[in-house]
C-alpha positions in Angstrom: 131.5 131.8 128.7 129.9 131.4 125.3 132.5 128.7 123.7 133.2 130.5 120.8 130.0 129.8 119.1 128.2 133.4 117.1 124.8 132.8 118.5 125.7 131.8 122.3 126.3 128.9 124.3 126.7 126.4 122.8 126.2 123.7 125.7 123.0 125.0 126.3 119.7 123.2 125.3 118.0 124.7 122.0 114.1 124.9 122.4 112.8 122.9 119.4 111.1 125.2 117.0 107.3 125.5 117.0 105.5 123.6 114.4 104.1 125.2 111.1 102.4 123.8 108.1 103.1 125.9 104.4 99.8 125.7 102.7 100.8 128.2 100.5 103.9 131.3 100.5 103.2 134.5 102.0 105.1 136.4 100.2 103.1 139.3 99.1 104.5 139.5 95.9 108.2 139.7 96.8 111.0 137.0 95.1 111.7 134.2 97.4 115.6 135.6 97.6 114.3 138.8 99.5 112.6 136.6 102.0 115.6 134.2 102.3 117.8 134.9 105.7 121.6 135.8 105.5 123.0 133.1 106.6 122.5 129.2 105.1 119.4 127.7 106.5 119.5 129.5 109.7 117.6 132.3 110.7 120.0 135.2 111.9 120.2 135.7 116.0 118.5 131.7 115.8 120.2 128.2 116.1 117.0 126.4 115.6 117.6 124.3 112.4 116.3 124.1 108.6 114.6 127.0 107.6 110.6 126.0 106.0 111.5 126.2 102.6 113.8 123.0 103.4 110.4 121.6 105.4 108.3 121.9 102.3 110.9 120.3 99.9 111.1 116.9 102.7 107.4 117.0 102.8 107.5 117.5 98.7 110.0 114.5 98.6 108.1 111.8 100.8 104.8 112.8 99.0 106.5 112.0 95.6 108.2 109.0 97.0 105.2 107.4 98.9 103.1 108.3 95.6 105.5 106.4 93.6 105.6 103.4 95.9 101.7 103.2 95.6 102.0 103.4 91.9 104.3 100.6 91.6 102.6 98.7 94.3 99.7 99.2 92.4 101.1 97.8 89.2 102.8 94.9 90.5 99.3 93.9 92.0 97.5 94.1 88.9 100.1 92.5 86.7 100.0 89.7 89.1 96.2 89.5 89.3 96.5 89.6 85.2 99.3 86.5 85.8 96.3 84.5 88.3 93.9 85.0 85.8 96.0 83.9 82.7 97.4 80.4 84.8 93.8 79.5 85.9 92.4 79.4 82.2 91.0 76.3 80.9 92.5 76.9 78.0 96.5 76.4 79.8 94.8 73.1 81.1 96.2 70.9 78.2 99.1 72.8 76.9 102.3 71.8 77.1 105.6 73.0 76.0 108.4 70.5 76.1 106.9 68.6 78.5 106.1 71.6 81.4 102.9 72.6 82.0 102.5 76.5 80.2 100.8 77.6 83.5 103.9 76.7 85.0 106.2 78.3 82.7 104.1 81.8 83.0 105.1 81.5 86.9 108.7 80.7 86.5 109.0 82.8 83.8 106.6 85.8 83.8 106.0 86.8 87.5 110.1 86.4 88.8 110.9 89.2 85.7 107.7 91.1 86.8 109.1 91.4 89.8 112.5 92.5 89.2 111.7 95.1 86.3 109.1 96.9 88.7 111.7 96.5 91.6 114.8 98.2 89.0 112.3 100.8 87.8 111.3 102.2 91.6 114.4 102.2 92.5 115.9 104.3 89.2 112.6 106.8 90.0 113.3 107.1 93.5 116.9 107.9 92.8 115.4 110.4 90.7 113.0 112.0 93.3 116.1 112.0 95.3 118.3 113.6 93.1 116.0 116.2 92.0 115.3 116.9 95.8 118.9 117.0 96.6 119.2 119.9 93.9 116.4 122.1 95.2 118.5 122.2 98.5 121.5 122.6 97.6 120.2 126.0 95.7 119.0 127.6 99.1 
């Protein structure tokens, strides 16, 4: 008995599809709708899950996110190395501002806000990616 599902039993264990990298579309020259299959994401007769167009746009999302992560990382490095160099000056030695040392004040108040604005701004990009991503699938 099938169990009422279109494309067989359903109790029975799916094979896992067989790997496949996209290094670029074969599609001979035909739009991507006359290559797309009938029914949403699945292949007809198949029940084995996305179809590679949705592979690619993953891949295409964790590039742009892991991309963005080293850029921020990047820049929160630099800004902090920027932050080392400006506290260990000779000239910061002698300078006070109401009776805290400005070295000080540059790590209470430069590196905590350094922090948090390149925390707020990978998170708003990421959303972004995200969002963008989330379109391109919902199109197929």
């Amino acid at each position: 008995m099938s169990g009422g599902a279109p494309g067989g039993d359903e109790h029975a264990p799916a094979a896992p599809p067989p790997r496949v990298r996209v290094t670029a579309p074969r599609n001979g020259g035909r739009a991507a709708s006359d290559r797309r299959p009938a029914a949403r994401g699945r292949r007809p007769g198949t029940d084995t899950g996305p179809t590679d167009i949705h592979s690619v746009y993953v891949r295409s999302l964790i590039r742009s996110q892991l991309r963005l992560a080293l850029i921020c990382a990047g820049g929160f490095v630099l800004a902090t190395v920027v932050f080392v160099l400006a506290v260990v000056a000779p000239a910061l030695d002698g300078a006070f501002v109401a009776g805290v040392p400005v070295s000080w004040l540059l790590l209470g108040f430069g590196v905590y806000p350094l922090a948090i604005t390149v925390a707020a701004l990978y998170v708003r990009a990421a959303s972004r990616n995200e969002a963008r991503y989330r379109s391109l699938a919902e199109e197929e």
